[in-house]
FILUM-33590 format. One line per 4 residues: their letters; for each residue x, y, z of N, C-alpha, C, CB. Coordinates in steps of 0.1 Angstrom, whole numbers. Glycine has a CB too. Layout:
BEGIN
a = X,Y,Z,X,Y,Z,X,Y,Z,X,Y,Z ~ ...
END
This chain:
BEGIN
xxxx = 2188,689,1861,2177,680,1864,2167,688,1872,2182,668,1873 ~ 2154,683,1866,2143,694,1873,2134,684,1885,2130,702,1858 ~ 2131,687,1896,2120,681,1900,2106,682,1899,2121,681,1910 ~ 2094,678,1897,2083,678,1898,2076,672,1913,2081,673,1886
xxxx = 2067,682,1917,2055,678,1925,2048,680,1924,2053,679,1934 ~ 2037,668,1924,2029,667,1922,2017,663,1933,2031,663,1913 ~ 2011,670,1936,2003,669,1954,1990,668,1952,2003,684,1966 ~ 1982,656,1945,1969,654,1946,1960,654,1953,1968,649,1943
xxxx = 1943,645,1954,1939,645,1966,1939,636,1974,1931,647,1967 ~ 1946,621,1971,1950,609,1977,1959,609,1978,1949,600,1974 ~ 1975,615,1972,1987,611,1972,1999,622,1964,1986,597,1965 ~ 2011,620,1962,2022,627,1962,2031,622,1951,2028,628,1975
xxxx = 2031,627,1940,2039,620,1930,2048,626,1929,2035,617,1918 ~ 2064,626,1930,2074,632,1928,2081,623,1916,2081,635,1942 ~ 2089,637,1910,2093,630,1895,2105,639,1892,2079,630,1880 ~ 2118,630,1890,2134,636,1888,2129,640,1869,2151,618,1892
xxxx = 2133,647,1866,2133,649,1850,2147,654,1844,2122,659,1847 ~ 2150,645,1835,2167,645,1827,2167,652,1815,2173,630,1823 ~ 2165,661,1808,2168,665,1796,2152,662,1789,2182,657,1790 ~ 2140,661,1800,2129,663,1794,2125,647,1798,2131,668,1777
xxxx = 2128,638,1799,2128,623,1802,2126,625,1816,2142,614,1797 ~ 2118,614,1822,2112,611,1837,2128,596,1836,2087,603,1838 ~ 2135,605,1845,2149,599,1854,2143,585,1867,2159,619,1866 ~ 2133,591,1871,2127,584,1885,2117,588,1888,2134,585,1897
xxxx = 2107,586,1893,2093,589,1901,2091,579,1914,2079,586,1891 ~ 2084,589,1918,2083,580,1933,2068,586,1938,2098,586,1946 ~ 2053,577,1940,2048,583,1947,2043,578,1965,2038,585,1938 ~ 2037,588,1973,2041,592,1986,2028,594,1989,2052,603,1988
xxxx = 2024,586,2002,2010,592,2006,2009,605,2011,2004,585,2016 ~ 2017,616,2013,2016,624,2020,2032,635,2020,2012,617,2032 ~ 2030,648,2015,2041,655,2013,2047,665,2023,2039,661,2002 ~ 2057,657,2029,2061,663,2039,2079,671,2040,2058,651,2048
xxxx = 2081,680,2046,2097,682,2044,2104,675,2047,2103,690,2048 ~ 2101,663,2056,2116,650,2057,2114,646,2045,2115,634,2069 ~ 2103,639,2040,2102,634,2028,2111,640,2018,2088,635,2023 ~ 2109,648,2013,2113,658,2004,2129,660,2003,2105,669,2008
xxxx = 2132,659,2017,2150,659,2020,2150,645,2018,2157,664,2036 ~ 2143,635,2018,2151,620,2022,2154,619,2010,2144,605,2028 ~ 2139,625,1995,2141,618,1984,2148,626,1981,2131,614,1975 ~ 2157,637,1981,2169,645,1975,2182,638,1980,2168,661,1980
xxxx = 2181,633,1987,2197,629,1992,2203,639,1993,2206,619,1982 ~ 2205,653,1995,2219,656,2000,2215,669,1984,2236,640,1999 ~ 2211,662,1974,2209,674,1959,2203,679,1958,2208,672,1946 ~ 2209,689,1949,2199,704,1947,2196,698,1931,2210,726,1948
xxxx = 2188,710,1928,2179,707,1911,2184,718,1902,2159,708,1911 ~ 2182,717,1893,2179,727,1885,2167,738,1888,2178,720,1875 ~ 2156,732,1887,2148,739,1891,2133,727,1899,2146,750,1876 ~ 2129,737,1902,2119,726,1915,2104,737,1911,2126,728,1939
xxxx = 2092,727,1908,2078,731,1905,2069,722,1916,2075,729,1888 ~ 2056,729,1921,2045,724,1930,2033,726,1920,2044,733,1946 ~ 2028,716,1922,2012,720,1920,2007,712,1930,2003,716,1904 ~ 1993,721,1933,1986,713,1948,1972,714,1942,1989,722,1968
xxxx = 1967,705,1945,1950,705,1947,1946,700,1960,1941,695,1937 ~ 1957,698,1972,1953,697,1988,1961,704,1991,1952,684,1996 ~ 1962,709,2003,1966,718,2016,1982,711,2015,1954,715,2033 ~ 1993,718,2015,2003,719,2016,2010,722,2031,2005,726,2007
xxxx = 2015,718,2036,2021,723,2050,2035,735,2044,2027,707,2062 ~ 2035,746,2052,2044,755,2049,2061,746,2052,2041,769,2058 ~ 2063,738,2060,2076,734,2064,2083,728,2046,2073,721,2079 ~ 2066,720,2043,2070,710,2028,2074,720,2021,2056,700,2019
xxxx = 2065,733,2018,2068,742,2010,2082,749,2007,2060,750,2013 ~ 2085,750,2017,2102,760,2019,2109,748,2018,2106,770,2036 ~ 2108,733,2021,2117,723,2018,2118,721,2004,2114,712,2025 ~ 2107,725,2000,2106,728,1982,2111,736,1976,2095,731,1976
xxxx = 2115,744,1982,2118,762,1977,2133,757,1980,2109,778,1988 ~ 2137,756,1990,2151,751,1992,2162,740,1979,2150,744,2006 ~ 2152,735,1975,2157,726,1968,2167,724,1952,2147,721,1969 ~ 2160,737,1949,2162,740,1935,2167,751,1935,2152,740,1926
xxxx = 2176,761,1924,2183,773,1919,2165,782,1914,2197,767,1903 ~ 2158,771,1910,2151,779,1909,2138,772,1913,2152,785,1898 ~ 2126,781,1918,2113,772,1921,2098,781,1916,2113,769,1941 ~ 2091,772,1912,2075,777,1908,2069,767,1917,2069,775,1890
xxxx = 2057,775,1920,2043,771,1932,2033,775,1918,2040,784,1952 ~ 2027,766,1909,2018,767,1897,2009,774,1901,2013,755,1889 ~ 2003,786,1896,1990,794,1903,1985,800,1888,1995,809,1918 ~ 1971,810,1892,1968,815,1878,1979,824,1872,1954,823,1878
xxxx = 1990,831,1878,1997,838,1875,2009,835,1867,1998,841,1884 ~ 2015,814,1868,2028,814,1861,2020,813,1845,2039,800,1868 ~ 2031,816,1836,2031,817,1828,2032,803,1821,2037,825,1826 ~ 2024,796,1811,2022,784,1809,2025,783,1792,2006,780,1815
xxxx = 2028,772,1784,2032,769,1768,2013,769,1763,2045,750,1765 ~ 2005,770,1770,1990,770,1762,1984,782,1765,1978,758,1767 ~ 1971,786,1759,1965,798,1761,1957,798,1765,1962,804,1754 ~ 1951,803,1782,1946,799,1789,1931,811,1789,1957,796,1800
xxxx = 1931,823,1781,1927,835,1780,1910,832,1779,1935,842,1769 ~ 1906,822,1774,1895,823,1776,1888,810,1789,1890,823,1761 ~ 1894,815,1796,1888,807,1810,1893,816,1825,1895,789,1810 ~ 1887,816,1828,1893,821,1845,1902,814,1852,1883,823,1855
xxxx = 1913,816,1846,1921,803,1852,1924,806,1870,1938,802,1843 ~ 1919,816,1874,1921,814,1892,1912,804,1899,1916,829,1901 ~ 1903,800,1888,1897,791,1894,1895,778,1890,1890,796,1896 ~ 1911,776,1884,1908,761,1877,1921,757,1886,1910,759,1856
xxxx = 1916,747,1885,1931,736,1898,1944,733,1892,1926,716,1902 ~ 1955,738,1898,1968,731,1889,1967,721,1885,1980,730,1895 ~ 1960,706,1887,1964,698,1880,1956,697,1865,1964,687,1888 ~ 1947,702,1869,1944,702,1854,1947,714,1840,1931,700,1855
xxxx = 1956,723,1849,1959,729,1841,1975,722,1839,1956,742,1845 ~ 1986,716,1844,1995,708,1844,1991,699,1834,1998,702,1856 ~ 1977,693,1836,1976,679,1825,1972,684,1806,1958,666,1834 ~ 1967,693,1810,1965,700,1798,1977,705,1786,1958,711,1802
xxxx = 1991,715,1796,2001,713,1789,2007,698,1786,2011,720,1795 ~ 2003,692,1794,2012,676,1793,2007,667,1780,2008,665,1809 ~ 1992,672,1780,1988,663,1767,1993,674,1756,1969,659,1767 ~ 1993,685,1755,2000,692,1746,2014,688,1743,1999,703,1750
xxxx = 2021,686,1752,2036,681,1743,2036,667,1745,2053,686,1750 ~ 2026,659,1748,2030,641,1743,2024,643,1730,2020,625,1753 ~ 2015,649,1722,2007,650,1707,2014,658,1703,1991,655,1706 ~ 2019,666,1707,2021,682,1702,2016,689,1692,2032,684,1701
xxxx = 2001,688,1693,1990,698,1687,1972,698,1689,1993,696,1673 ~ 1969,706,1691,1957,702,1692,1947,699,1682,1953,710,1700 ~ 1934,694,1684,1929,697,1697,1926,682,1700,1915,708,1697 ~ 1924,681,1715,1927,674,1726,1915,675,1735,1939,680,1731
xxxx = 1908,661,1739,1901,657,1746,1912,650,1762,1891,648,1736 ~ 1913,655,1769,1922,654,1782,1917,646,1792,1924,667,1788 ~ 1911,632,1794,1908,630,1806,1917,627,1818,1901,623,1805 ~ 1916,631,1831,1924,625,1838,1914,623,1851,1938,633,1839
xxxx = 1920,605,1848,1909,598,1858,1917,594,1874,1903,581,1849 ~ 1911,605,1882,1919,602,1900,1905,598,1901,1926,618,1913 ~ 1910,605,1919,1898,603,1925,1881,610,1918,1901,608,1938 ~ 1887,622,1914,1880,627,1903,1884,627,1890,1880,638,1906
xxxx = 1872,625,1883,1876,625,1864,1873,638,1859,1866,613,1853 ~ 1880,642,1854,1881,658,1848,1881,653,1834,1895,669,1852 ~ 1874,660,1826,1869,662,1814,1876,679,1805,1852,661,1817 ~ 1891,678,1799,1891,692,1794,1897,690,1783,1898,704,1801
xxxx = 1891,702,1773,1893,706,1758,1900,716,1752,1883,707,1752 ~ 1912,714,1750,1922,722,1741,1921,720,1728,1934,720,1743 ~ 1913,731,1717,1915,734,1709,1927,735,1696,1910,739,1712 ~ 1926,736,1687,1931,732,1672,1944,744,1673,1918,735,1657
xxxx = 1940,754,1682,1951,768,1683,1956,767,1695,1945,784,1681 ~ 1957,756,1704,1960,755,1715,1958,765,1722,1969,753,1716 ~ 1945,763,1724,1940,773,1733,1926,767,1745,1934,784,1722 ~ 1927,764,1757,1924,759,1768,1908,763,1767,1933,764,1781
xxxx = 1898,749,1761,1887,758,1761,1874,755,1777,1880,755,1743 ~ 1880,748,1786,1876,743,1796,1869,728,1800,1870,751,1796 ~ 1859,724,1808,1861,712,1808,1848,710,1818,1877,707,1812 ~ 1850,695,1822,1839,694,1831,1844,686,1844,1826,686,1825
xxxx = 1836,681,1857,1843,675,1865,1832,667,1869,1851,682,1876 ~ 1835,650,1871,1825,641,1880,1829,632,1883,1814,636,1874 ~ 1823,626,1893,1829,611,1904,1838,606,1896,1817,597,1909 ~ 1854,602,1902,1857,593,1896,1855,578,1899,1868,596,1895
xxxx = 1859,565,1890,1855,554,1890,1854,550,1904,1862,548,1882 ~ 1862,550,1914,1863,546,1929,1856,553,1938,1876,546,1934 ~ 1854,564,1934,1839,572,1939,1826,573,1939,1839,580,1936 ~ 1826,564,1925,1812,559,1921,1806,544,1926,1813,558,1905
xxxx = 1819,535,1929,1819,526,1936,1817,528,1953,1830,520,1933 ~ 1820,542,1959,1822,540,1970,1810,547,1976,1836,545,1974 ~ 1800,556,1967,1789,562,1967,1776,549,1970,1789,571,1952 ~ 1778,540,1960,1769,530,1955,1772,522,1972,1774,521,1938
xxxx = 1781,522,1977,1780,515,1988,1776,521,1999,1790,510,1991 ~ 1783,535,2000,1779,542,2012,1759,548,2012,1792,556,2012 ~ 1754,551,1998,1738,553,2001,1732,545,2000,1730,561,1994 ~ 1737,530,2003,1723,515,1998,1726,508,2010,1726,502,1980
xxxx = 1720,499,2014,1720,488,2026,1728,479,2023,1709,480,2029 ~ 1730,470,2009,1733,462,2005,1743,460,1998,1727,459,2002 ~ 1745,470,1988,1759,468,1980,1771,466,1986,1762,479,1972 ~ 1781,461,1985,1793,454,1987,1799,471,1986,1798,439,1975
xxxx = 1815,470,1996,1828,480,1989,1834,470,1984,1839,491,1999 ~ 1835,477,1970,1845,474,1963,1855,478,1954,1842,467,1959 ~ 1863,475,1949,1872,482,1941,1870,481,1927,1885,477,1943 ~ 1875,488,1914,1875,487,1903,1883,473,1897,1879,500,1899
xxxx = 1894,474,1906,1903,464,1900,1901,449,1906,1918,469,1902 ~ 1888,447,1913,1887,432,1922,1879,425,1908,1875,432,1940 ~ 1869,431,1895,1871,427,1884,1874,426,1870,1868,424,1884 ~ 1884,438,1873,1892,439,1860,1887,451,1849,1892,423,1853
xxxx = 1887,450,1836,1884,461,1830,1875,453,1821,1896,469,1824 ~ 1866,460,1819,1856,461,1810,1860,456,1794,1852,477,1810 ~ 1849,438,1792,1855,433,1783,1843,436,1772,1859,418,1786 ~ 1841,449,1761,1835,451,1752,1826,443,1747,1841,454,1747
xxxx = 1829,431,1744,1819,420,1741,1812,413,1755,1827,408,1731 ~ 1818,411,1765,1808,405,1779,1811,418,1787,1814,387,1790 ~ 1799,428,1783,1799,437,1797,1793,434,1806,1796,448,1796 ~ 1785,422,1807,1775,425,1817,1783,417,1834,1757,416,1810
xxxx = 1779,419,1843,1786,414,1857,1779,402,1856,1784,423,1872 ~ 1786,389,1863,1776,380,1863,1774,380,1877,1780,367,1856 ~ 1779,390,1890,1770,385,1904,1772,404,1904,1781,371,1921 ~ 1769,408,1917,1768,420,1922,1778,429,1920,1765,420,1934
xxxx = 1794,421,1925,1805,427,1924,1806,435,1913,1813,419,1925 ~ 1804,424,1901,1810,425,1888,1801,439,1879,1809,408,1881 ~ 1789,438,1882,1778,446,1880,1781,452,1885,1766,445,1883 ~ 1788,464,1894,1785,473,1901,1804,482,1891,1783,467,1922
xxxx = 1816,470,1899,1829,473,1890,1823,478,1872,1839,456,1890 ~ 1817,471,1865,1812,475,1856,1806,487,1847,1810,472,1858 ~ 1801,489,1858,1791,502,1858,1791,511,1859,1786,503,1864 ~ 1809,508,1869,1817,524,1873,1828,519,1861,1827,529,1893
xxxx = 1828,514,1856,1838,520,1842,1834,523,1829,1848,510,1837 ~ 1823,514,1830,1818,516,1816,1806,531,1820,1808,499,1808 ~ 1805,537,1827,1800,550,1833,1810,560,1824,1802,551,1851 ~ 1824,558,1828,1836,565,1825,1835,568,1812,1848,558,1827
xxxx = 1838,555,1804,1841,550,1795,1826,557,1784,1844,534,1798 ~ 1815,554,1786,1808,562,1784,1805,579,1786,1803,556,1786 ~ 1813,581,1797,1811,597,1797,1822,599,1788,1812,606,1813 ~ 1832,594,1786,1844,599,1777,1843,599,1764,1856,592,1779
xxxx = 1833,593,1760,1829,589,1745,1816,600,1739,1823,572,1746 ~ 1808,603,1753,1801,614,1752,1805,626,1746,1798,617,1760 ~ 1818,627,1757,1825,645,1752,1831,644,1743,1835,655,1761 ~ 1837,629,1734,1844,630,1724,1835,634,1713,1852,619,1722
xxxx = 1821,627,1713,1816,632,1704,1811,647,1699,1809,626,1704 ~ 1813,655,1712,1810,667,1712,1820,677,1707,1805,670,1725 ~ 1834,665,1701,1845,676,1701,1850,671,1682,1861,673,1716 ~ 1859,683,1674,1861,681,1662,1863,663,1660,1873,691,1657
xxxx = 1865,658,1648,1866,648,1645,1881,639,1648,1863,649,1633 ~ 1891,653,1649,1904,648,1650,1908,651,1659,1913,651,1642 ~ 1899,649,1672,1906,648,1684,1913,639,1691,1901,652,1692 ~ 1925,642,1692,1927,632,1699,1929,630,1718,1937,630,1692
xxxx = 1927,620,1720,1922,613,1733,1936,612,1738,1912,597,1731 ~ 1937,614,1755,1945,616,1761,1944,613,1777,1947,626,1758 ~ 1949,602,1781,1944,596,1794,1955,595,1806,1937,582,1792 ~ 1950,600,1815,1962,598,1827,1950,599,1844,1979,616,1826
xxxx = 1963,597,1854,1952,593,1861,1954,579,1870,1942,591,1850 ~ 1949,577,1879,1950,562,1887,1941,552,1880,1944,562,1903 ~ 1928,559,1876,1921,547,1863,1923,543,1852,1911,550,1857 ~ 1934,559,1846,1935,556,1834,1939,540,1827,1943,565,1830
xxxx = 1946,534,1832,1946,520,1827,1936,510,1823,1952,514,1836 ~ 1927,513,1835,1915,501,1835,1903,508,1825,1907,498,1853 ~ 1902,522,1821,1896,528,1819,1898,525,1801,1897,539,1826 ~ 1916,524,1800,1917,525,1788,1917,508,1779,1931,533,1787
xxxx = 1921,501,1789,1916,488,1784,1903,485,1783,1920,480,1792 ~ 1891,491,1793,1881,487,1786,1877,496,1772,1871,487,1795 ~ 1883,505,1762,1879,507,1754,1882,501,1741,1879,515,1756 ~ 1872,501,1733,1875,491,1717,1887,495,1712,1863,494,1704
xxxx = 1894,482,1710,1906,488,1702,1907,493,1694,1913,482,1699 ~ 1897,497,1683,1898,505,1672,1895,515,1674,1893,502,1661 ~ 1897,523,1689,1896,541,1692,1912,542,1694,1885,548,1709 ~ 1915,555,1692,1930,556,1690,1933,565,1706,1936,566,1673
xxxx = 1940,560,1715,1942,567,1726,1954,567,1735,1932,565,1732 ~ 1959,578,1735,1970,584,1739,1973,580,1759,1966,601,1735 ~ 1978,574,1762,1975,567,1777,1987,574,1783,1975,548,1780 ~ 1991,582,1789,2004,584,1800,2001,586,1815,2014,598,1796
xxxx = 2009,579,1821,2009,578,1841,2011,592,1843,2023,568,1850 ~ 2021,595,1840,2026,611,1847,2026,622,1832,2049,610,1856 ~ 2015,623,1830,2009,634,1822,2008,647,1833,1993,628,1814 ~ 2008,648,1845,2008,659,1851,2021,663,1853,2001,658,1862
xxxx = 2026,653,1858,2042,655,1858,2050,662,1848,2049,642,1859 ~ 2053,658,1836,2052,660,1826,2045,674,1818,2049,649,1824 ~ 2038,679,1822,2027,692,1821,2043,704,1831,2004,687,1834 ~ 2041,696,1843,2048,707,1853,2063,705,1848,2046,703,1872
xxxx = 2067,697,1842,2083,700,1836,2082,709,1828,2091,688,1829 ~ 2072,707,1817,2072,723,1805,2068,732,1810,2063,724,1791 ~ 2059,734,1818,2058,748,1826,2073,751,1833,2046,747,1840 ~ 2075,745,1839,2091,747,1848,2100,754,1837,2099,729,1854
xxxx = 2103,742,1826,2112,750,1815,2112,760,1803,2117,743,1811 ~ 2094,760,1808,2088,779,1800,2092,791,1812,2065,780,1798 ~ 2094,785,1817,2095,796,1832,2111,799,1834,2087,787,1849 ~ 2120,790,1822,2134,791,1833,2139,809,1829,2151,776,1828
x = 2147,806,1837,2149,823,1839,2167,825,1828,2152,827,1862
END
C-alpha cells in the first residue's frame, strides 16, 4: 500500500492507495508530523510520495520519510511516466506536474487538455506522444470572487457555491450575488473552452480540483469531460510506482 501527499495552497490531501485503487483519502488543513503519525496508526507503507506547492515543515517531512520502505519528495529530478523534455520542469510546481501524469493514466493517451481548478486554475497540454507541452495559470473561481470584493466598495463576499453552477440556458444572475457567482464560472468555463479550441480536435478534457465540480456542471452536456477529485493523487501513485526500486 502506497501513500500519497498531497500539500497544496489551502489544504493537505492524503490518499492510502491498494493495488492502484484510492483505499481512503483524507483531507487536512495543514501537514503536520502528529498528523501524519495519527493518520498511519502505528503502519508503515510500501512506499510514501510528497508533492508541495507550500512550505513544508522539516519535522512533517522526516515523519514522511519515516513512513514508508521507500520515499519520493517530487522535484524536477524524479523520474516521471510523461516527457517532460520540452519545458523546464525546475520551474513547474509538483502539482501540476502530478496532475498531468494523472490525466495520463485515467485516458491513457494523449493529447490532453488538463485543468485543475484550486485556488488557482492551471491550464496544461499533453500532447498525442505524451509529451508535456506546458500550460498557463489564472485566478481561480474563489479568487475571482474574492478580488471583485476586495477592489470595489460594494460587492458582497461570496462563494461560488452560495448559487450553484452555471445553468447554460439561464446564465444571467438575477441580483448581485448571482451575477458575480456567475461570472466567476462561466469566466472558467469560458477560459477552458478557449484553450480547448486552441488544442487538436481529439482532446480530451480533464478536470480536478476544488471547482472542478461546479465548473463541470456548468458545462453543456454534449462536451465530453473527464472529472476526477484526486487526479493529483493519483498522478503521485504512478510516479511513486515508476520510481519503485
Amino acid at each position: 500500500m502506497n501513500l500519497t501527499i498531497d500539500r497544496g495552497n489551502s489544504s493537505t490531501k492524503l490518499t492510502l492507495w491498494d493495488d492502484g485503487r484510492a483505499a481512503y483519502a483524507v483531507t487536512v488543513a495543514d501537514l503536520t508530523a502528529d498528523g501524519l503519525c495519527r493518520f498511519a496508526g502505528g503502519k508503515s507503507f510500501d512506499g510514501v510520495i510528497l508533492s508541495a506547492v507550500a512550505p513544508v515543515a522539516a519535522e512533517a517531512e522526516e515523519a514522511a520519510r519515516t513512513l514508508g520502505r521507500r520515499y519520493v519528495r517530487l522535484s524536477a529530478d524524479t523520474p516521471t511516466p510523461l516527457d517532460f523534455s520540452r519545458y523546464d520542469i525546475s520551474r513547474l510546481g509538483a502539482d501540476r506536474i502530478a496532475a498531468a501524469v494523472g490525466a495520463r493514466s485515467v485516458v491513457g493517451r494523449g493529447p490532453l487538455l488538463v485543468g485543475d481548478l484550486g485556488t488557482a486554475s492551471t491550464f496544461d497540454f499533453v500532447d498525442a506522444g505524451n509529451c508535456f507541452r506546458g500550460g498557463v495559470i489564472s485566478a481561480g473561481v474563489g479568487m475571482r470572487l474574492d478580488a471583485l470584493h476586495d477592489h470595489t466598495s460594494l460587492l458582497p463576499a461570496i462563494t461560488a457555491e452560495a448559487t450553484g453552477p452555471l445553468d447554460c440556458l439561464e446564465w444571467t444572475g438575477c441580483d448581485t450575488a448571482g451575477a458575480m457567482s456567475r461570472g466567476a464560472v462561466a469566466g472558467t468555463v469560458g477560459e477552458l473552452f478557449y484553450y480547448k479550441s486552441l488544442c487538436p480536435a481529439d482532446t480530451t478534457i480533464v478536470l480536478t480540483g476544488g471547482y472542478s465540480d461546479i465548473v463541470n456542471k456548468s458545462i453543456p452536456r454534449n462536451v465530453d469531460v473527464v472529472c476526477c477529485d484526486n487526479l493529483t493523487g493519483l498522478g503521485l501513485n504512478s510516479i511513486l510506482n515508476h520510481n519503485e526500486a
